[in-house]
TORLO-280559 format. One record per residue: x, y, z of N, C-alpha, C, CB in turn. Coordinates in steps of 0.05 Angstrom, whole numbers, plus 5000, padded with zeros to 4 digits. Atoms other than C-alpha are relative to their C-alpha. Glycine has a CB too. Layout:
N
XYZXYZXYZXYZ
...
END
This chain:
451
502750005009558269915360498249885021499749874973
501650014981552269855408498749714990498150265002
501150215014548669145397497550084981499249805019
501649905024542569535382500250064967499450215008
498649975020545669795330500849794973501950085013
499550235009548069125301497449854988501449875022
503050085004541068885305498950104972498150125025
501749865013538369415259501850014966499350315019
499350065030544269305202499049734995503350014992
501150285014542868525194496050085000501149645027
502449985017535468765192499950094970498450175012
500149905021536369075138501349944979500350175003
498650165012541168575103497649854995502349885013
503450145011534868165113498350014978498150075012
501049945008530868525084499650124964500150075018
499250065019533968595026499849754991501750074999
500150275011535067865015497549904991501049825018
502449975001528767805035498250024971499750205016
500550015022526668034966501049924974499750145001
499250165021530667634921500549694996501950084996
501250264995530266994955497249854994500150005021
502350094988525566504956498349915023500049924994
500449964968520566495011501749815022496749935007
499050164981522665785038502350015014499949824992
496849914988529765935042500450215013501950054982
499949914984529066485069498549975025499950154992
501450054972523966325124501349735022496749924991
498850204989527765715136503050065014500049794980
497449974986535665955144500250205007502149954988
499549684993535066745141498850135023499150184977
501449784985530066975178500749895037496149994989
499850014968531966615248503250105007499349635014
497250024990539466905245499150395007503249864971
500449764983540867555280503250165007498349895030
497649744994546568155288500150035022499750284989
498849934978550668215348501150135010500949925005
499049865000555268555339502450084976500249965021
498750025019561268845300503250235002497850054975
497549754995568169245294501050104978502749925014
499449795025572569635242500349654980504050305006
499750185026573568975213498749734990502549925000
502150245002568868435228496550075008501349755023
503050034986561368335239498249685000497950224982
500850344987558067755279497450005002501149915032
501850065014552567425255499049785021500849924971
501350255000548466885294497249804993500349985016
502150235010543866255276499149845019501049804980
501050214988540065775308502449715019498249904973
497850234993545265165313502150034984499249704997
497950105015550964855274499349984979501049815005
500850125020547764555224498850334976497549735012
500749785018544665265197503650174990497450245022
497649955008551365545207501749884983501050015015
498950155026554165125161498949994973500249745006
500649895028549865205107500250204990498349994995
499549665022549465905102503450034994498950395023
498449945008555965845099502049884982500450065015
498750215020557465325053498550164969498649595009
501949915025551365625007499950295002496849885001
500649655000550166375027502350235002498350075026
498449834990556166665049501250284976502249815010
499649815014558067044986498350334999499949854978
502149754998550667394987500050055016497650004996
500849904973550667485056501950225001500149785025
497949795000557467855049499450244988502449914988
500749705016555768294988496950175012499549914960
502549914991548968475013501150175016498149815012
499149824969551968665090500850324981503849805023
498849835006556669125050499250224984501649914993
502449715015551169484999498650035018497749954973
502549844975546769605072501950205007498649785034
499049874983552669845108501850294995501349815010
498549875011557670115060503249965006499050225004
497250084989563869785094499949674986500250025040
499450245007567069195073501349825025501650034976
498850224981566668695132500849724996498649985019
498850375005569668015139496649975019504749835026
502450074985561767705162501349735010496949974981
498950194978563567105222496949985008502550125025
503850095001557066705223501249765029498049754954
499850314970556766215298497749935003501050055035
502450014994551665905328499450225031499549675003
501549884986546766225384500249935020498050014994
498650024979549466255451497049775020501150385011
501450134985543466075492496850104984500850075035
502749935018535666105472498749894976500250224993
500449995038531366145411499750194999497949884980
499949805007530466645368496950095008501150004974
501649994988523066725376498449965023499849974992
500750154982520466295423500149704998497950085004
499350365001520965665453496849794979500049865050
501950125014517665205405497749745017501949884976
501750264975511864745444499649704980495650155013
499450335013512863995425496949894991501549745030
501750055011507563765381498549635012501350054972
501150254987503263085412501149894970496249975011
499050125014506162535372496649864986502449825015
503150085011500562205322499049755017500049914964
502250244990497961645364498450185015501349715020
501349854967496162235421497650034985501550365018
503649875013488562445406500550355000496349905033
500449804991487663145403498050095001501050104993
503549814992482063505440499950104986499150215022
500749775017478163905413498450225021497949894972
501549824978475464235487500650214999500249945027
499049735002476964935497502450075022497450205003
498250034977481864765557502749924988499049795021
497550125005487064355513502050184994500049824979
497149765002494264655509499549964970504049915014
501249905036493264885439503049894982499350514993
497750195017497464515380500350264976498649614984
498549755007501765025351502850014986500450135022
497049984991508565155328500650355000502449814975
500049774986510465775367502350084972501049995037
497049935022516965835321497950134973502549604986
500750025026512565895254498950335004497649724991
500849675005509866545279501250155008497950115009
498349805000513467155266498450165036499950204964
501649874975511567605340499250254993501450045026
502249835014509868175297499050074982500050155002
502549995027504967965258497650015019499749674974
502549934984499068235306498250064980500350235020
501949795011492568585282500150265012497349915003
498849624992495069265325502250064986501350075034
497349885014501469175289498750034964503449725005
501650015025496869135220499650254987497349895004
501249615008495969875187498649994985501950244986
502349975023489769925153500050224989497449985008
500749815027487370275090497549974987501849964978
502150045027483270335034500249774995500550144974
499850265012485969745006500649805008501249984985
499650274985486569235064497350025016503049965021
502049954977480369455104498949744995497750294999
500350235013476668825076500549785010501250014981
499050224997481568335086500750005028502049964983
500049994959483268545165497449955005500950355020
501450074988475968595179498949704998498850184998
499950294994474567915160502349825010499349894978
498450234982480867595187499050015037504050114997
502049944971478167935253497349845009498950304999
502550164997471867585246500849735002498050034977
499450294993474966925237502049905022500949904977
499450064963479166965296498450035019501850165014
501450014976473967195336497749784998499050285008
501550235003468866595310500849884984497850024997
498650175024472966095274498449804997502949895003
501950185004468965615242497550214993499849805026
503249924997462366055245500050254982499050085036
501749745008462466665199502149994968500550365028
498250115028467866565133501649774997502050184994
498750254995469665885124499349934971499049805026
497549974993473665785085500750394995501849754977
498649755008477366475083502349994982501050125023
498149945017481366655022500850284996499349894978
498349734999486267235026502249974973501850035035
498350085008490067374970500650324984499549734988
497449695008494767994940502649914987501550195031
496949995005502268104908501149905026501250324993
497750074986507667934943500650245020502449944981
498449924976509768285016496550234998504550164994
502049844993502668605023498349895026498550024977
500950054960500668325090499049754995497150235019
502250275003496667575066502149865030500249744957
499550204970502267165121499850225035504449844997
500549854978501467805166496149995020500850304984
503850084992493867675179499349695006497650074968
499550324997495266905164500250045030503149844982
498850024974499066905234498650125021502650115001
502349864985494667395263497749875009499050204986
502850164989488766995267502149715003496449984971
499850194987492366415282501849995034501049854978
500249874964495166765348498450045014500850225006
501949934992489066995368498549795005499150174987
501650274994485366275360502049895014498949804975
498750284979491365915396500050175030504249874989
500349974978490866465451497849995016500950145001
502950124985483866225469500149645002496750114977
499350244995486865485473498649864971498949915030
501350175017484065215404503249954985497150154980
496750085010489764825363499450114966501149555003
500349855023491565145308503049854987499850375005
498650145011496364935253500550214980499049754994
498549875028500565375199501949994992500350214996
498550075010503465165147501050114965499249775006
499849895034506565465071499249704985504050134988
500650225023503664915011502049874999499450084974
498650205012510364714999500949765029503050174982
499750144978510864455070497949785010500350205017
502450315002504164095068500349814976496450104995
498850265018506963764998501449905012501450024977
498450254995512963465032499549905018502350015001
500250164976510263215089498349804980498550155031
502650195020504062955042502049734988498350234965
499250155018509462674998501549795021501750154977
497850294984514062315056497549895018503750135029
500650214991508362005085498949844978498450035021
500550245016506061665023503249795003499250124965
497250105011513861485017500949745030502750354996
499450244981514061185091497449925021502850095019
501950134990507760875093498850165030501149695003
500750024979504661355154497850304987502649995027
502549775012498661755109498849975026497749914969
502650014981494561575181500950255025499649625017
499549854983498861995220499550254987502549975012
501149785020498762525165497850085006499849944974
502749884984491362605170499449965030497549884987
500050024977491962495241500150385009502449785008
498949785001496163105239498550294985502349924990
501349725008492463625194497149945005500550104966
503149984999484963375205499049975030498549764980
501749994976484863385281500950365012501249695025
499949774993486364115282498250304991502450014997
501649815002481264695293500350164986499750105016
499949745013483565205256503449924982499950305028
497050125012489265065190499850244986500549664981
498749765007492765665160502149844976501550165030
498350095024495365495092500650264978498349764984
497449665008500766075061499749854969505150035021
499950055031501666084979499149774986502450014992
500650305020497265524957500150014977497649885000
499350035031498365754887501849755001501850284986
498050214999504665304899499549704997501250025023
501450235007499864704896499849934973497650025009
500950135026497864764821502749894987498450234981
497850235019500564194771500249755026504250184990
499750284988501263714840497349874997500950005032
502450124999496063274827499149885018499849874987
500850144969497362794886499950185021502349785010
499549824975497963294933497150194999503350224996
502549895005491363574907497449875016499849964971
502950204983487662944933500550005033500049584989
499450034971490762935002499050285005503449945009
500849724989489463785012496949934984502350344989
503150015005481763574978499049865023499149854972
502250134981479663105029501450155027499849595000
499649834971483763475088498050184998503050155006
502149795002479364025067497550025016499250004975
503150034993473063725063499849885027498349804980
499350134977474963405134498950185023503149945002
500249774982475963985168496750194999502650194991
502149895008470264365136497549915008500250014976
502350074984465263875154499349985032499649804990
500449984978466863835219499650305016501749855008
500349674989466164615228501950035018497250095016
498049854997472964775235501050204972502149815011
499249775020476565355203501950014978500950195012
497650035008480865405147499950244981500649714990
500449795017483465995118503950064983498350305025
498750025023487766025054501950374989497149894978
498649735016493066575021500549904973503050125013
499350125027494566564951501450274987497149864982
499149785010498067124905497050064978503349954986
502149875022491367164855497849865008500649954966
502950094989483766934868500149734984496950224991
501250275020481566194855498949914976498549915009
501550045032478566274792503850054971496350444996
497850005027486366404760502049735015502250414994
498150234990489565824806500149734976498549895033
499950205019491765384743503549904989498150144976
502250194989493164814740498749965030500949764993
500950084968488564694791497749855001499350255018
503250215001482564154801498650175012499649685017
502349775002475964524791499349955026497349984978
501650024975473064194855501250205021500049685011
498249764980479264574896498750284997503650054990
499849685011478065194868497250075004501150054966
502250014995470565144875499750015032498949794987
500550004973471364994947501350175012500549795012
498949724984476265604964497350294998503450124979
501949675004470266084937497449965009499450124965
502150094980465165744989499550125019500349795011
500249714978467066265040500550324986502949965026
499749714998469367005038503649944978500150165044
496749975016474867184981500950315007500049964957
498849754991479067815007502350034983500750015030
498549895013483068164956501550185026498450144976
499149764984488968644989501050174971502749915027
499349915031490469184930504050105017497050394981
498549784987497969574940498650305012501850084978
502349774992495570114992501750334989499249995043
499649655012495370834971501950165011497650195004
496849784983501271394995498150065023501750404980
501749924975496571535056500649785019496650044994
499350234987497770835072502449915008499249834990
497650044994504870765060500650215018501649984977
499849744977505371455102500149775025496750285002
500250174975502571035157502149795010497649854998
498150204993506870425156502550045002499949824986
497149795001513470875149499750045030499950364977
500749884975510171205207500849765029496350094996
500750184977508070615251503549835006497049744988
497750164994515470255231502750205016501049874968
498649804983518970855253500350045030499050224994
500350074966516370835321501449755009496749945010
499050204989518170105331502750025002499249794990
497150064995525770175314500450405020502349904958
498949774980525370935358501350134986501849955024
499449775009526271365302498750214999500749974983
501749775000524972025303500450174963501150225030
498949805020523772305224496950185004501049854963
502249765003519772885195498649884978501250334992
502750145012513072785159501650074972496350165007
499949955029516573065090502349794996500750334990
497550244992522772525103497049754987501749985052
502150224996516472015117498750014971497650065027
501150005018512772285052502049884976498950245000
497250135019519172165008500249824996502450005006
499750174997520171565020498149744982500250045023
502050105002512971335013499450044963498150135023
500750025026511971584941502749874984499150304988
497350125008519571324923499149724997502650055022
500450265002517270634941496949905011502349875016
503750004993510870394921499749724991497550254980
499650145007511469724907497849845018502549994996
500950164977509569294972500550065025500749774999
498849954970510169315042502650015011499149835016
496149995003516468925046501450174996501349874981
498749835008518669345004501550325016498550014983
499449745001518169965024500449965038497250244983
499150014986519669725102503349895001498249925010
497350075002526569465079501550194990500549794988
499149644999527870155055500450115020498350204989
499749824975526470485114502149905018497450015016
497550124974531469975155502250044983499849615014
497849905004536170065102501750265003500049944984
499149684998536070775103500550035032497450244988
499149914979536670815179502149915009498649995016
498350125000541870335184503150164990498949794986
497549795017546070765134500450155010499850124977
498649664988544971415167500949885016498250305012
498550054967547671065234502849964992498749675021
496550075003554070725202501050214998501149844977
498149795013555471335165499850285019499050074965
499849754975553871815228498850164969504350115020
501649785012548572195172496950005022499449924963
502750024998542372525197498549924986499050145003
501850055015535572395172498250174989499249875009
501149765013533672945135498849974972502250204998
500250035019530273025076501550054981498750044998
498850025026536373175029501649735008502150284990
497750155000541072695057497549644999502650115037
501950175011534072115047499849984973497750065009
500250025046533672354970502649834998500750424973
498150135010541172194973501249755011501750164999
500650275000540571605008498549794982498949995017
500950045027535071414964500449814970500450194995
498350095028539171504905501149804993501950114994
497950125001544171104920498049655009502750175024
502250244994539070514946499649894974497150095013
501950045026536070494872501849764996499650274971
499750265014537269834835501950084978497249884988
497249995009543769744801498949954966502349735017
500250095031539669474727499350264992497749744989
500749905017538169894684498049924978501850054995
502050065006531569834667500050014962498150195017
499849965025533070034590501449804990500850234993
499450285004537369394585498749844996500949905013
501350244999531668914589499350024976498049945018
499950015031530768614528495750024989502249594989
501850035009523468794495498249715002500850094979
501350195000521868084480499549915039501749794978
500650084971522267974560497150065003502050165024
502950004983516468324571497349964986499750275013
501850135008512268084517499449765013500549974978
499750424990514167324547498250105030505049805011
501849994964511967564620497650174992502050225034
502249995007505967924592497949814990500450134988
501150325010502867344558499849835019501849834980
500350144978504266944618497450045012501950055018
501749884979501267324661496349964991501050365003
501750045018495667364614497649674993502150054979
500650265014495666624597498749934968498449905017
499950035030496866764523502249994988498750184988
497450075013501966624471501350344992499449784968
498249845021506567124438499650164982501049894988
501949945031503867084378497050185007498849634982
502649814988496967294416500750324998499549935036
498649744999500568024425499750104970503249975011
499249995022503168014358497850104977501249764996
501750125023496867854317497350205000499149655006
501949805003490668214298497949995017499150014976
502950084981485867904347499450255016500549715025
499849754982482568474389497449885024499250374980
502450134978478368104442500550135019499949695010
500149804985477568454502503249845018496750055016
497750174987482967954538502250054986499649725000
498550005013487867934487500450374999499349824977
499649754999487068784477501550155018498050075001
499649934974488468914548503149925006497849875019
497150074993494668514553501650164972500649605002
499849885025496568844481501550265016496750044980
500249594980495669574519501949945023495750155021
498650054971499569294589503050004983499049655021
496949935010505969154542500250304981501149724978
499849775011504869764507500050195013498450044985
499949874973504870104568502650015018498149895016
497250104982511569704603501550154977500849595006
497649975021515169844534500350314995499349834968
498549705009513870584530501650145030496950264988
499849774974513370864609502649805014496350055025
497850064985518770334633502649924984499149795017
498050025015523970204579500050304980499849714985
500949805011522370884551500750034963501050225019
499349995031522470654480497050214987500149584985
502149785014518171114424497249824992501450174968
501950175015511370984401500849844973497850174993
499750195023513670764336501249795005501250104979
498450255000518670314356498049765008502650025022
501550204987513669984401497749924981499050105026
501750045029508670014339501549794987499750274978
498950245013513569594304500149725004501850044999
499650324986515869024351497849874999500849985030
502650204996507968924366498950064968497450095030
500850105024507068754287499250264979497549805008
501649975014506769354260497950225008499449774995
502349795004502469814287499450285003498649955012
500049825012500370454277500950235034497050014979
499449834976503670994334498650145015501350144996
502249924983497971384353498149795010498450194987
500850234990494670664366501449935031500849794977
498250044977500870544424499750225006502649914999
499349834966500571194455496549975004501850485000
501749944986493471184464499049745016498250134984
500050314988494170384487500950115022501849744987
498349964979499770624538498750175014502450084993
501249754995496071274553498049935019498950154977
501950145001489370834570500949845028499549864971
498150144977493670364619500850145017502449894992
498149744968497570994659497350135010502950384985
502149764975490771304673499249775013496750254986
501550194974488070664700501449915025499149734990
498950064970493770534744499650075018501950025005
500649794976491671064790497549955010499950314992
502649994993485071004791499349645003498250194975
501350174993483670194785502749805007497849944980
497950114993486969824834500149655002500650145025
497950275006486969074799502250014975498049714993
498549925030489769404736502950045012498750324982
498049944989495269714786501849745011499150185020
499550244985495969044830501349774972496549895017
499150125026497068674760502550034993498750094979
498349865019502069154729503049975021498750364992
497250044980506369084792501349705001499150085034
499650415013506268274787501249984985497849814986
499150115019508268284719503550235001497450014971
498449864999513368814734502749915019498650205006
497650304983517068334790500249864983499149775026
499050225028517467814733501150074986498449884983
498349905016520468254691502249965006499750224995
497449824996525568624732501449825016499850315013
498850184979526467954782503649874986497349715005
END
């Protein structure tokens, strides 16, 4: 097997994991290891150092195994080492220790960690649409005048729809004009927050996030409920902010549903520019099929490319960890890429649950959530416009995705009358198409379900 080759199955092992992990773990052990190579009976895996190698293989090795073997279709023995020479991205540039000052001239070597950014997360590598145009053209603006035109910037969407792809983007673009830039996920600004209260050095802390031009903060949802950690990211905020530097924010839902969350926070994310990204339309996924195709040097056909795109409509991720699985497959298994042998790829891709297994009450519970109502809310006669809507969303999951009958679903929700549920459900399927936070919603609560 060619290394290339090798390369493009652990992508696609990735990429998978990728979606059942959580981010940290994966961004932390998965994403810096890499495919080498492999034979009829082994395939070689490497990591960073020792120390990763040993975890995944103290903690991952089972998933890492079964995964390889649902990408590939072989059952290899996986042999995880460390990384001969190098890094995986790039060499990481050593951060000034907190006593150093850091400029703020336009000459200083820019404060960074090279490692943190993926190398293609560009704005050429970006595929616009309908439903990101928005959120690229203001990240564009705030790289090209940070500080001066959306401050703060809040980007926020589902899961694997581009928010750390734009994140990174503008913070490449400001560190390659020498300004120091800083990105970090929430849970990574809690534990630092939390170990310098713990070893007495809060001065280096704000040393560290309030002498830098431009701060890039990934899933601050992950903040609500910390309280202390609330006051340390409130006055870093206002720090930065007053001094007319940049700071621009991701989140999975807009500041007004970030709860718990202290009003003042949440008030101060909606001071600049809020950029929604919706899931983009089959025109869009076309594109990104398209654009990912080129990078790994495949050649398919536009009805292959279309396939694909209405098959998986989920997220980006998504539907780019398809495409590497599916090319991956045709290579092991020596198939072309045609459009029958894609359907029956496809097929065989689909998710092993059985969506008609999930138990009813599930998706009342993640409805309501989502919602931020009880149970009983569903259940009960109330018809407020809030309460209605989530009412109609499970009446909608319970007919078109567990394909139970109107009546039944009349029953469970208390009782009610069947032409009531199909024209609830009915009401819901036409808006999916047409309004895309109703769509963006339904997909949310639909990972919570089926996660």
């Amino acid at each position: 097997m060619s290394e290339s080759t090798a390369r493009e199955v652990w992508r696609a092992v990735l990429g998978d994991l990728q979606l059942q992990l959580p981010r940290p773990t994966y961004e932390t052990w998965l994403k810096p290891t890499e495919g080498i190579s492999y034979d009829e009976l082994s395939f070689v895996v490497e990591a960073p150092n020792s120390f990763a190698v040993e975890w995944l293989e103290r903690r991952m090795y089972h998933a890492l195994q079964k995964t390889l073997k649902k990408v590939s279709g072989r059952d290899f023995e996986l042999q995880l080492q460390v990384k001969s020479e190098g890094d995986f991205y790039a060499v990481e540039k050593a951060l000034p220790s907190p006593s150093q000052t850091v400029s703020a001239t336009p000459t200083a070597p820019p404060l960074f960690e090279i490692r943190s950014f993926n190398p293609k997360y560009t704005f050429d590598s970006f595929v616009v649409g309908p439903s990101n145009r928005l959120a690229l053209s203001a990240a564009k603006a705030v790289a090209e005048f940070p500080g001066q035109t959306y401050n703060p910037l809040y980007l926020h969407s589902g899961a694997g729809l581009g928010k750390t792809h734009l994140l990174q983007a503008i913070g490449k673009t400001c560190a390659s004009m020498g300004m120091s830039v800083l990105y970090v996920t929430s849970e990574q600004f809690t534990n630092e927050f939390i170990t310098a209260i713990r070893n007495r050095t809060t001065e280096d802390f704000r040393r560290r996030y309030r002498g830098v031009q431009v701060l890039l903060v990934d899933d601050v949802q992950f903040l609500s409920g910390k309280e202390q950690t609330h006051e340390g990211f409130f006055h870093t905020f206002n720090d930065l902010h007053n001094a007319g530097n940049q700071v621009v924010i991701s989140s999975d839902r807009p500041p007004r549903d970030l709860a718990p969350m202290e009003d003042r926070l949440r008030s101060r994310f909606e001071w600049g520019l809020i950029a929604d990204i919706q899931p983009p339309d089959l025109e869009t996924r076309m594109a990104i099929l398209a654009n990912k195709a080129d990078q790994l040097h495949v050649e398919m056909e536009d009805s292959v490319i279309e396939l694909i795109a209405k098959r998986v409509q989920r997220n980006v991720r998504e539907l780019e960890g398809s495409l590497n699985r599916m090319v991956a497959y045709s290579q092991l298994m020596n198939v072309n890429i045609t459009l029958e042998s894609t359907l029956q790829i496809l097929n065989e891709m689909a998710p092993e649950t059985d969506t008609r297994s999930i138990d009813p009450q599930r998706i009342f519970e993640q409805v309501a959530l989502f919602y931020a109502l009880s149970v009983h809310d569903l259940m009960a006669k109330d018809r407020t416009k809030k309460v209605a809507l989530a009412r109609q969303v499970a009446m909608y999951l319970l007919i078109y995705e567990l394909e139970l009958t109107p009546t039944k679903v009349g029953r469970l929700l208390g009782g009610r009358d069947h032409s009531t549920v199909i024209h609830g459900a009915g009401k819901i399927n036409g808006e999916v198409t047409e309004n895309g936070q109703i769509r963006q919603d339904i997909l949310a609560i639909k990972e919570a379900i089926f996660a």
